[in-house]
LUMTI-273184 format. One line per field, with one value per residue (C-alpha): x negated, y negated, z; residue in one letter; residue number from 0. Coordinates in steps of 0.001 Angstrom, whole numbers. Layout:
residues N
X c(X,...) .
Y c(Y,...) .
Z c(Z,...) .
aa c(A,...) .
i c(NUM,...) .
END
This chain:
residues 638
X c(796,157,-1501,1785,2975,96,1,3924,2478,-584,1169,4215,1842,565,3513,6041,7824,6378,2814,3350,5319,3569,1727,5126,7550,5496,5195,8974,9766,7405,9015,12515,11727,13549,11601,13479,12299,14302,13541,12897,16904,18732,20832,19756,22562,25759,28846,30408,28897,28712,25152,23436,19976,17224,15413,11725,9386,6466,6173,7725,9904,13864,16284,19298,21779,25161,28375,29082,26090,23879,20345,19816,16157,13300,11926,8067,5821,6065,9223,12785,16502,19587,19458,22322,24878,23373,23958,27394,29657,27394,28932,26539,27332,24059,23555,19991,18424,15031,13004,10349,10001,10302,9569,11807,11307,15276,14703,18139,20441,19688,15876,16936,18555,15962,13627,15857,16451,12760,10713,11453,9361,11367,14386,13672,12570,15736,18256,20498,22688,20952,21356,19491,16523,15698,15594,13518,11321,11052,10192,6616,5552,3771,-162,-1845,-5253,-8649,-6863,-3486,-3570,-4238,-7266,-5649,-4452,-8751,-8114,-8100,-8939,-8846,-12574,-14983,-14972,-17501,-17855,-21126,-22408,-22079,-25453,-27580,-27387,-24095,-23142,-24945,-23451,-19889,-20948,-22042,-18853,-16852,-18439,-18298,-20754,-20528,-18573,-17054,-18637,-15937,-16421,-14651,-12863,-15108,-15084,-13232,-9673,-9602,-11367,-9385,-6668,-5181,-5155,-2414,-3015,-2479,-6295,-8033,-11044,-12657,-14617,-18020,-19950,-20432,-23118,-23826,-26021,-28927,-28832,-29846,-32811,-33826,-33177,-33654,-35801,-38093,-38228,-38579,-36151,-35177,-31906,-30230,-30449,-26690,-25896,-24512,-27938,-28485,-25765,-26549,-24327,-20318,-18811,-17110,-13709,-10922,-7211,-5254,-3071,-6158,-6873,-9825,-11290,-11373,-12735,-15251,-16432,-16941,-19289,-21189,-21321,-22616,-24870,-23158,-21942,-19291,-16181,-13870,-10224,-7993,-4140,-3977,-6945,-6415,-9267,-7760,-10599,-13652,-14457,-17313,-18812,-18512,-14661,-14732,-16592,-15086,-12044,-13078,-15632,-12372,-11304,-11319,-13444,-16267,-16052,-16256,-19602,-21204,-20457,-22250,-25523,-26271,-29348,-27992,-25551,-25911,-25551,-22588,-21018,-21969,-19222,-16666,-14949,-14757,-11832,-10454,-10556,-10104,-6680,-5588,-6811,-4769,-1614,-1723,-2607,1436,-252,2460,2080,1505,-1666,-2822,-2917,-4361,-7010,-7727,-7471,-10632,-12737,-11910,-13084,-15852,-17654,-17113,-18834,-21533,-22064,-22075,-24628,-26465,-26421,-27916,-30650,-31382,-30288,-31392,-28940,-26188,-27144,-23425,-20776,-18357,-15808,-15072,-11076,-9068,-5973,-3055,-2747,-6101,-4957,-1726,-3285,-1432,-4088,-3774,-6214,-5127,-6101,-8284,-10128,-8409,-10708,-12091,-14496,-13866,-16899,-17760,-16719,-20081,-20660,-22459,-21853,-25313,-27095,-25100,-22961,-26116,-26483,-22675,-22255,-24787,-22957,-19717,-21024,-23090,-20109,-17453,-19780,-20483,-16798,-16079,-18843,-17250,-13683,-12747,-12310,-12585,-9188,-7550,-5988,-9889,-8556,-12046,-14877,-16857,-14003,-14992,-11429,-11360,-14602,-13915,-14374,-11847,-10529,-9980,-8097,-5903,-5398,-3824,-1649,33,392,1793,4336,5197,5562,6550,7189,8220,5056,2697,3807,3743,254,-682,1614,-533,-2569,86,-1063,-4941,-7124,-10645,-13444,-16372,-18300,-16169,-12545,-11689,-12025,-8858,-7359,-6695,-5436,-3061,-1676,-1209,1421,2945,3906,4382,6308,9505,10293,10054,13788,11882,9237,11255,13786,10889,9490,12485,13355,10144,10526,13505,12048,11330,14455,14807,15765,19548,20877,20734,22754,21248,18548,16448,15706,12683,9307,8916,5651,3734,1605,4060,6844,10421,8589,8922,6521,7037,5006,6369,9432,9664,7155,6088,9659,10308,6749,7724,11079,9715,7100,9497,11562,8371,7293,10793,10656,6964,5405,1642,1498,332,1551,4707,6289,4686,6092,9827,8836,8744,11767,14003,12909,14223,17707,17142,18634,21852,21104,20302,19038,15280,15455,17068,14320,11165,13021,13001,9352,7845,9805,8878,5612,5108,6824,4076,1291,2727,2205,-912,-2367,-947,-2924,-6387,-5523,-4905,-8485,-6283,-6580,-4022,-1465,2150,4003,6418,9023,12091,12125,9292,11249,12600,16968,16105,13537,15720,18773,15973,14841,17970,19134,15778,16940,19816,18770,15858,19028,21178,18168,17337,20876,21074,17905,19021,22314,19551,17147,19454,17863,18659,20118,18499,19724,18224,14825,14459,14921,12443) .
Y c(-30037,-31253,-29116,-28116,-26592,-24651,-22960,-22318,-20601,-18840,-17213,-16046,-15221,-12885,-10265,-8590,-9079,-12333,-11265,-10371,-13081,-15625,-18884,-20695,-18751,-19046,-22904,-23251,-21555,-23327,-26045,-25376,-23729,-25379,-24428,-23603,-22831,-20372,-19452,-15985,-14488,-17057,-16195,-16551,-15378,-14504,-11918,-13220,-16215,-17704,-17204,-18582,-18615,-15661,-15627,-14893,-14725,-16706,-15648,-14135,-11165,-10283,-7531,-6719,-5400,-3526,-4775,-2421,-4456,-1299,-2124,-1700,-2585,-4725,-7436,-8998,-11460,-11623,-9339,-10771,-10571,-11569,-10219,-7470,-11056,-12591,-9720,-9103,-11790,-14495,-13106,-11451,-8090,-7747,-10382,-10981,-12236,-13470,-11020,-13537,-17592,-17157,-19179,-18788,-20133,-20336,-19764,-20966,-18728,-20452,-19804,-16271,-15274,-16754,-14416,-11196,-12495,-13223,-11077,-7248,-5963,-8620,-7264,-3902,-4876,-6190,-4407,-1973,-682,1975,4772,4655,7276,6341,2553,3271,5379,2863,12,2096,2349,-946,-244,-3285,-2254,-4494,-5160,-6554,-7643,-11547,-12828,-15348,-11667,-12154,-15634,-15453,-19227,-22403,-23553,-25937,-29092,-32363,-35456,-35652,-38272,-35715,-35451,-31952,-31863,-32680,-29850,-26857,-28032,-27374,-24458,-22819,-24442,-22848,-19648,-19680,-18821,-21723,-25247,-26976,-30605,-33281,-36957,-39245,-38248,-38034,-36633,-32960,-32951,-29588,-29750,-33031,-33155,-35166,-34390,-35023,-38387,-38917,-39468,-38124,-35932,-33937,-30463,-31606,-28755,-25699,-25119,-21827,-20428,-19334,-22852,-24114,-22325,-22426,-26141,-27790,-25931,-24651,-27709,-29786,-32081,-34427,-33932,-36677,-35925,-35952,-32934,-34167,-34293,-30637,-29296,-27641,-27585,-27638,-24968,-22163,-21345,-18908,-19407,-17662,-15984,-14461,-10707,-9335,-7448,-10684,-12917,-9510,-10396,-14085,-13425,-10830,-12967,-16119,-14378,-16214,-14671,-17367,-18329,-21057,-19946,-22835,-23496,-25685,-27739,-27860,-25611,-22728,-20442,-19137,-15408,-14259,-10895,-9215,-9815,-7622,-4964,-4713,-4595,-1682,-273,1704,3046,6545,5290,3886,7054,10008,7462,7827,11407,12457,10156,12056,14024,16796,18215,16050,12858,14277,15059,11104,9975,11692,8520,7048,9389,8232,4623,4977,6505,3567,1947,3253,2977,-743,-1093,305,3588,6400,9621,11241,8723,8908,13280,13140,10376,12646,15737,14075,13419,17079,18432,15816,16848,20473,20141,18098,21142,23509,21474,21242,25251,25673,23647,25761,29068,28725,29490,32092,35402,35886,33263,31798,29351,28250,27754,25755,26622,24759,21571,20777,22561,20673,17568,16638,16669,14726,13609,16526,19444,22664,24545,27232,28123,31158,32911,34109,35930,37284,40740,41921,41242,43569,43549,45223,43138,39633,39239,38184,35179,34170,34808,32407,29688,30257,29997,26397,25445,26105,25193,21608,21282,22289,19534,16751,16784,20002,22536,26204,27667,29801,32242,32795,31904,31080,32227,33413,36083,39074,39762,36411,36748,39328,39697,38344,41767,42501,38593,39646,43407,41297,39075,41595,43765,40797,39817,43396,44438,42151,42335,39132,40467,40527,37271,35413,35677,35107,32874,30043,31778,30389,26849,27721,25291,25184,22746,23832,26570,28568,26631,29155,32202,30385,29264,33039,33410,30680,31733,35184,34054,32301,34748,37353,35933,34649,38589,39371,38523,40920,38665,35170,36626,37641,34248,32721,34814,33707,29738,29780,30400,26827,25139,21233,19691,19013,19490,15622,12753,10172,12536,15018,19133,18992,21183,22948,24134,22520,20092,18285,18174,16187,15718,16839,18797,16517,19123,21978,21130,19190,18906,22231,24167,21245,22671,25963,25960,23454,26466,29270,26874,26276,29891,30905,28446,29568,26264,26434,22656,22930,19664,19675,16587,17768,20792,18877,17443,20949,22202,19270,20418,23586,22390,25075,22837,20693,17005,14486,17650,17716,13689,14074,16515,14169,11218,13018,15039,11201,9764,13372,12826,9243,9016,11552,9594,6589,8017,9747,6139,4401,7143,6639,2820,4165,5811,9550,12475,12229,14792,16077,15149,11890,11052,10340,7757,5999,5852,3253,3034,2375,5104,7526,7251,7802,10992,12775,11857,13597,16295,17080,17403,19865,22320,21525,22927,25736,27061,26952,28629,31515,31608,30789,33849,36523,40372,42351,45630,49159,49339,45763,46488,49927,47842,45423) .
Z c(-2396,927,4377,5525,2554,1772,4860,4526,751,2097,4870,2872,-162,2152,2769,820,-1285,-1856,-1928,-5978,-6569,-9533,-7929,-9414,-8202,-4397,-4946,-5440,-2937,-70,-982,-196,2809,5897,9377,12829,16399,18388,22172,23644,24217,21968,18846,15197,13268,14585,13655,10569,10634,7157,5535,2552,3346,3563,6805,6861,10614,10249,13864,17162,16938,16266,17344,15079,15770,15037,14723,18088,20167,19700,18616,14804,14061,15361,12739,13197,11759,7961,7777,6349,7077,6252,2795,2937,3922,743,-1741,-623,732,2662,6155,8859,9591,11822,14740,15000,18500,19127,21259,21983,20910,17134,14331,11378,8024,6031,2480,-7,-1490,-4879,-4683,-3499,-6197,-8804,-7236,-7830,-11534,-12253,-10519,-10614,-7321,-5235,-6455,-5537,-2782,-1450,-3787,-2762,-5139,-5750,-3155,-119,-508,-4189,-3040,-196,-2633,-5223,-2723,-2143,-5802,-5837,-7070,-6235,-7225,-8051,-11294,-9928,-6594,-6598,-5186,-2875,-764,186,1290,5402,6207,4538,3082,5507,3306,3947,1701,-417,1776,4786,6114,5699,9187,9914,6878,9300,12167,10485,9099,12510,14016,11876,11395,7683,5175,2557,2617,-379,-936,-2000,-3677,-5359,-8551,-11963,-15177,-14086,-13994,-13355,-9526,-8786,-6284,-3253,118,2934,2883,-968,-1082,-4424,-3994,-6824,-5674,-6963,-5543,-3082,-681,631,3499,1337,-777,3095,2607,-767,-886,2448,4553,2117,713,4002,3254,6346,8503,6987,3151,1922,608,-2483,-3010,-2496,-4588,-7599,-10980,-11354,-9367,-10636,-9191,-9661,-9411,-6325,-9131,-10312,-10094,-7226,-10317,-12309,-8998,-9250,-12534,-12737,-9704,-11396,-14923,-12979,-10768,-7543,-4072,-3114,-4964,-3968,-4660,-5677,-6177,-9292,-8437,-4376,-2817,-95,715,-156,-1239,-450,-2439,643,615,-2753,-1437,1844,-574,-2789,-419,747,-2757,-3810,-6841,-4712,-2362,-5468,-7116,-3251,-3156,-5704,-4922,-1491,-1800,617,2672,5831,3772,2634,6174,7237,4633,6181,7833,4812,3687,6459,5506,1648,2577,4644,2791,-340,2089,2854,-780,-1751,-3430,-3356,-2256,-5781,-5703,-2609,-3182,-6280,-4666,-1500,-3794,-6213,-2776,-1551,-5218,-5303,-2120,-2949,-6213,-4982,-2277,-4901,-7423,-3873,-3398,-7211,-6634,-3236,-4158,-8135,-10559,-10344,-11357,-13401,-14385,-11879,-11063,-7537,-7117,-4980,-3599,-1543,-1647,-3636,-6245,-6415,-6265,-2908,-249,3031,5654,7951,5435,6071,3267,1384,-2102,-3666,-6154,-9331,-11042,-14062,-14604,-14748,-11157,-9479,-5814,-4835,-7125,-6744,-4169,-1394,-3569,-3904,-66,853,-2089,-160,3057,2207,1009,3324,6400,4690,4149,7763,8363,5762,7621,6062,8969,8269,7193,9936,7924,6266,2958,1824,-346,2909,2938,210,-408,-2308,-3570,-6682,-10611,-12511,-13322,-9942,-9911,-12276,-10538,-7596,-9393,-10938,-7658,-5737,-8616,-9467,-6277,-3917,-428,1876,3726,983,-217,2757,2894,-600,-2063,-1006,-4278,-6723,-6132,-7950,-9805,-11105,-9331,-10447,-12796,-15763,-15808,-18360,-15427,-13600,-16617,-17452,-14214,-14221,-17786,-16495,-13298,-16007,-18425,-15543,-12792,-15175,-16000,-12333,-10608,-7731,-7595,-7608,-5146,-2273,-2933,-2476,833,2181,1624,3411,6583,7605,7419,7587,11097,10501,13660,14865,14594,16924,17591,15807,16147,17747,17951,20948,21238,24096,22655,20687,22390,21249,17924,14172,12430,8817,6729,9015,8096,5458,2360,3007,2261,-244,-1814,-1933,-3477,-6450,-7059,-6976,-9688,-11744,-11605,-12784,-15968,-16912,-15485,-15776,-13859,-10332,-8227,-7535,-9143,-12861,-11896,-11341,-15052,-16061,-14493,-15996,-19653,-19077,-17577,-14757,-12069,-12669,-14179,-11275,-8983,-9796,-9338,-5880,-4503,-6304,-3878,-842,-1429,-2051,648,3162,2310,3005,6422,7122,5571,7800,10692,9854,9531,12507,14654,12768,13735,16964,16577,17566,15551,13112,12869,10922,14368,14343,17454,16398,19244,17369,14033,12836,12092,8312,8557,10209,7868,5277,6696,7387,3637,2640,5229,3522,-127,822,3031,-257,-2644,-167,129,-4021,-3592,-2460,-4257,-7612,-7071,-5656,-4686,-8013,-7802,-8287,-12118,-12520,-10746,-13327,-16413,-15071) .
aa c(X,X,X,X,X,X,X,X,X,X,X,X,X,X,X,X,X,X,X,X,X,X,X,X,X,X,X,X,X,X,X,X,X,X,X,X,X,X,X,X,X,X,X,X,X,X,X,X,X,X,X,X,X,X,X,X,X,X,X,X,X,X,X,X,X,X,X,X,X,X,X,X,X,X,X,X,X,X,X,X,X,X,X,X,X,X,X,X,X,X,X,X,X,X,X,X,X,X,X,X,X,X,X,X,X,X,X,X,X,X,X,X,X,X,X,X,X,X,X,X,X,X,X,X,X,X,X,X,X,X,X,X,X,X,X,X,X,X,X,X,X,X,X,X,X,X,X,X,X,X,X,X,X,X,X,X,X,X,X,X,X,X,X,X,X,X,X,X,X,X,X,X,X,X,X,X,X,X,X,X,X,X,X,X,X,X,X,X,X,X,X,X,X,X,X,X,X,X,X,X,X,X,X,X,X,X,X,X,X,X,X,X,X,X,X,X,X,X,X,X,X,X,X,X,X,X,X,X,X,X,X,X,X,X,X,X,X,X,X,X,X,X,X,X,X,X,X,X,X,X,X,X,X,X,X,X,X,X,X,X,X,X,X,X,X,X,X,X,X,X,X,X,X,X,X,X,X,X,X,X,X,X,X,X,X,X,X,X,X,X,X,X,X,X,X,X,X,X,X,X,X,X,X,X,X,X,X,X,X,X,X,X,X,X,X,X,X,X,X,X,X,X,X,X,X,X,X,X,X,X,X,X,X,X,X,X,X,X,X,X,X,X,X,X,X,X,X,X,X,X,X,X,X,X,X,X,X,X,X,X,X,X,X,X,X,X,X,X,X,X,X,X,X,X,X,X,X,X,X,X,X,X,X,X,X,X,X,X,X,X,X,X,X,X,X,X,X,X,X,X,X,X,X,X,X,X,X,X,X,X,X,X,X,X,X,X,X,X,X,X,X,X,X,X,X,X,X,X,X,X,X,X,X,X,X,X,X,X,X,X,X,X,X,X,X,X,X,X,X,X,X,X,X,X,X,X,X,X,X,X,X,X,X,X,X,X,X,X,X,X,X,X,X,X,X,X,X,X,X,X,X,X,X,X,X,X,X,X,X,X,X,X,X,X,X,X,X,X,X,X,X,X,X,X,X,X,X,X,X,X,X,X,X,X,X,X,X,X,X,X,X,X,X,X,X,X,X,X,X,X,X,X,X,X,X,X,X,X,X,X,X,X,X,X,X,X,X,X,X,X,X,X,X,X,X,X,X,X,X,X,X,X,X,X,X,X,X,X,X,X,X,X,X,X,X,X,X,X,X,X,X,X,X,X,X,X,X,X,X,X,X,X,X,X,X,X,X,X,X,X,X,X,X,X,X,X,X,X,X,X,X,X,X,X,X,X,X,X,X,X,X,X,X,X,X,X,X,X,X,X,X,X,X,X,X,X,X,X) .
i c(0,1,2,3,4,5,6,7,8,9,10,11,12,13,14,15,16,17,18,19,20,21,22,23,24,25,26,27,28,29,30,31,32,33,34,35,36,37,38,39,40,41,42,43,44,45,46,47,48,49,50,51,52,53,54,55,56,57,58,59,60,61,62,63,64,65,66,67,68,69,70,71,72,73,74,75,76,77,78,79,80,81,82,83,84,85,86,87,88,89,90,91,92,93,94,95,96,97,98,99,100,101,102,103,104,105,106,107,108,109,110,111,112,113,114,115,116,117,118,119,120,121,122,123,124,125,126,127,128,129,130,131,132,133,134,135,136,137,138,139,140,141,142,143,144,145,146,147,148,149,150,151,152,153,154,155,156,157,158,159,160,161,162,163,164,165,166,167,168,169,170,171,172,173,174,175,176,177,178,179,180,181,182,183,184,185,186,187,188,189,190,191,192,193,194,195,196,197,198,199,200,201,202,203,204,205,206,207,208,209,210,211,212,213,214,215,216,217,218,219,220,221,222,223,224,225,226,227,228,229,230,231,232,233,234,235,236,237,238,239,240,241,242,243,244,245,246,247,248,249,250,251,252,253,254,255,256,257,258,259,260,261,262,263,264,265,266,267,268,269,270,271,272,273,274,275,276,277,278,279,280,281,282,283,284,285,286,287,288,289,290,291,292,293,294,295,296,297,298,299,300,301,302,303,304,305,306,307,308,309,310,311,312,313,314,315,316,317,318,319,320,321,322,323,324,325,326,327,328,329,330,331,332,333,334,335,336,337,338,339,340,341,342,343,344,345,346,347,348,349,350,351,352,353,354,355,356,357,358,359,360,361,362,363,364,365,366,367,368,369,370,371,372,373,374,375,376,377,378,379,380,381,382,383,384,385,386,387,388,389,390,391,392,393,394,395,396,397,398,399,400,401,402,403,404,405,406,407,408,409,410,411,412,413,414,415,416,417,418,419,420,421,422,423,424,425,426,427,428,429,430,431,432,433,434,435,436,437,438,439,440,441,442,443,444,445,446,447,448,449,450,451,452,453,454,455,456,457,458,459,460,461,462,463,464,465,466,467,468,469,470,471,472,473,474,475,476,477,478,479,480,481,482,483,484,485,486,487,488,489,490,491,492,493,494,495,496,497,498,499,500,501,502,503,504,505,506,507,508,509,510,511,512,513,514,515,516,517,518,519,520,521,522,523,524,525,526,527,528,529,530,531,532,533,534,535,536,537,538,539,540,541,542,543,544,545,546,547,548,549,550,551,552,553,554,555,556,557,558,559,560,561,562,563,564,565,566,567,568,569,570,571,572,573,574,575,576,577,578,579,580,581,582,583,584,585,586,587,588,589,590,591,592,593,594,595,596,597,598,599,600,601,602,603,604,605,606,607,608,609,610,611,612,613,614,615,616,617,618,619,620,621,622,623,624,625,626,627,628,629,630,631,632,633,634,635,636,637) .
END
């Protein structure tokens, strides 16, 4: 394969949908590629022009637009259009124009729709026969984690090569020019088949060896070798390589087995890069795995409070990656547990151990597995029930309090409602526990409840699981006998209503610091939250996060078939239009937030959201219809 084409392959390789796509698959399709240049202002596709091509940007930027002339979208480097002409009848019905000089690479119809047969994420990626939401949902399921994302994705630059002949000298000099950290050392073809290949000019070259940074040390300058020593001299055995199609855990690996920090990366037997070790750990420096291991190293609470920015980047991290947003919680939910039981273990060893059992308890969103990076604390204590306040509580006081202050310090600010262990009203025997439970589900009020219902979202972190476990099976066999109950809760989650009232615009917040913008968990996963619990609660569903909870529900046929499915679209699509925008600010290094503008939304996006919209004011109006106030006769014989 010659220069041209590989760079066609490595650039394409490195966006969706093509970026999964098998080595063969990406080879066939550089191939058939046919390139055009199109100034700043001039048209690409025209109305009803006849199409059979897909259209990719391998740089510049395009508008499309509507049949009408009004603008429809904005397309950049790496993105694709002209897909909706191919899957239908091969005429545009969106112009495109080139915002700025734009290269366009014009991929067949044929090789098109060999993609969509063979390859299932491409498909979904341009499908749409599904509706809208659950395609746009389904497009962001892709895990590519160390185990499946290819290694060529770690491939940046094409490798520094020299001939064996090249002079020691010479080889630095191209090193430093380059600002690499190894070069590959080429010579005429020999007894390896598998490192032979031609260049552009149909020249045969066989990767012979690789010489790093170190091996300029080890094996030139500490051995005062002269300048001019070829380097083919210098290099040591075969090289090991890995295929692009490889995975970064298996690249991992082979480096780890061999004892080596640099691994060239070749296409068949054509060399286009070099990973380094670094590459991998840059890579998986950012996972929630390598995060959770650091946690619990840190010898104290300060060393704790420095890894705090790594949340940050672990979850965009996890976002560029494809994770979805059941991932991403349950991945921001394991840190959040992780550095509260490391602050805990770190309390014992101050404090000494605790004078009576205990389990701490999360609450919210921690216990439903669906944290974000903008989250405050909201826990509690659960003691033994031979707690004695005069005796014990000085000790569990100062727990809570090392706790919550090296949460507050970790990214985890102090909850303003004082939902937290500091607070003695959550800090109680598990008789007491269950003494509240009962009150709130046996006699509800909307007031009561909007203050505690955060409490039916509970899970264990740390201590006696079996404390909260009682706990959890008592809402469960007590809240599906209480209509009382399940009405006030329903009341209550139908104060925040979705933002319907817009058609080329949205309802927006108006409170002063975010103004013309939409409160996403405000208005959106939050209510969508609440009515899921109220279901779950009704059906006797001891799961806490919300789509196990939707599992739940569809056993017992509570909601109509299809229903449960239409509000696990929109709470995955909700949710990740928030975790978005949450990242584009930490790239903007600004405090992320729940705010988006509708004026920063994309068309696509938008149509998105207001479908989402409208199944969460569907489920809320059934909601209420679902869990009506029983009458005085019903309430007695409850």
């Amino acid at each position: 394969m010659d220069v041209e084409l590989l760079e066609i392959r490595q650039h394409m390789g490195r966006f969706p949908p093509f970026d999964a796509i098998s080595d063969d698959l990406l080879d066939e399709l550089a191939g058939s590629v046919e390139v055009a240049y199109f100034k700043a202002g001039s048209d690409i596709l025209l109305l009803d022009q006849e199409l059979h091509e897909l259209c990719y940007i391998r740089s510049g930027a395009v508008e499309v637009y509507r049949r009408n002339g009004e603008l429809y979208n904005r397309r950049g480097e790496g993105d694709i259009f002209g897909q909706f002409s191919l899957l239908r009848n091969h005429r545009v019905r969106y112009p495109v124009r080139a915002m700025e000089d734009t290269l366009i690479y014009f991929i067949p119809e044929a090789i098109f729709h060999r993609l969509c047969e063979e390859d299932e994420l491409f498909a979904d990626f341009v499908e749409l026969l599904r509706p809208r939401l659950e395609s746009a949902v389904e497009q962001q399921k892709k895990n590519n984690d160390m185990m499946i994302t290819r290694v060529r994705k770690l491939v940046t630059r094409y490798p520094v090569m020299v001939e064996a002949a090249t002079t020691v000298q010479e080889a630095a000099r191209q090193i430093t020019d380059y600002g690499a950290s190894a070069i590959l050392v080429l010579d005429a073809p020999g007894d390896n088949p598998r490192y032979t290949f031609r260049d552009s000019e149909e020249r045969a070259w066989q990767v012979c060896g690789i010489l790093t940074d170190s091996d300029f040390r080890k094996r030139v300058v500490a051995e005062g070798l002269p300048p001019d020593t070829p380097v083919g001299e210098v290099i040591g055995d075969r090289p090991i390589a890995i295929q692009s199609d490889e995975s970064v855990y298996e690249a991992m690996l082979t480096m780890l087995r061999n004892n080596i920090h640099h691994l060239p990366v070749m296409h068949r037997r054509h060399p286009v890069g070099i990973v380094h070790l670094s590459d991998i750990i840059r890579y998986e420096t950012h996972s929630s795995l390598y995060l959770v291991n650091n946690i619990y190293s840190q010898p104290s609470a300060a060393g704790l409070a420095r890894l705090a920015p790594d949340v940050g980047a672990t979850f965009v991290r996890m976002v560029e990656d494809g994770a979805d947003s059941r991932m991403i919680g349950s991945a921001l939910s394991t840190i959040g547990r992780s550095f509260t039981r490391r602050l805990l273990e770190l309390a014992e060893e101050e404090l000494g151990p605790p004078p009576v059992p205990y389990c701490f308890m999360a609450l919210g969103s921690m216990a439903r597995n669906e944290q974000s990076v903008v989250t405050d604390q909201d826990n509690a204590l659960v003691l033994a029930d031979d707690f004695d306040p005069e005796r014990h509580d000085a000790y569990f006081l100062a727990l809570a309090r090392r706790v919550s202050d090296g949460l507050d310090a970790c990214g985890y600010p102090y909850c303003s409602g004082d939902i937290m262990a500091t607070n003695p009203q959550w800090r109680q025997p598990l008789s007491v526990w269950k003494g509240y439970f009962r009150d709130w589900i046996r006699d509800p009020t909307p007031e009561r409840l909007l203050h505690s219902s955060i409490f039916f979202d509970l899970d264990p972190v740390y201590g006696e699981n079996v404390f909260v476990e009682q706990l959890q099976d008592l809402v469960a066999e007590l809240a599906p006998k209480s209509p009382l109950f399940l009405a006030a809760m329903a009341r209550n989650a139908l104060n925040r209503t979705p933002p319907l009232g817009f058609f080329r615009t949205f309802v927006m917040e108006k409170d002063g610091k975010h103004n013309n913008s939409i409160n996403l968990k405000r208005r959106g996963t939050a209510p969508l939250t609440d009515l899921i619990r109220i279901h779950a609660l009704a059906c006797g569903s001891r799961a806490q996060n919300s789509f196990s909870r939707l599992d739940d529900i569809d056993r017992t046929q509570l909601l109509a078939p299809g229903v449960s499915d239409k509000l696990r679209y929109a709470l995955e699509f909700l949710s990740m239009s928030r975790i978005r925008h949450q990242v584009i600010d930490l790239q903007h290094e600004r405090a992320p937030d729940n705010n988006i503008e509708p004026g920063n939304v994309a068309d696509d996006e938008r149509h998105n959201l207001k479908d989402a919209f409208q199944v969460l004011s569907n489920a809320q109006k059934f909601l209420k219809f679902r869990y009506p106030i029983p009458s005085t006769a019903d309430r007695r014989r409850h």
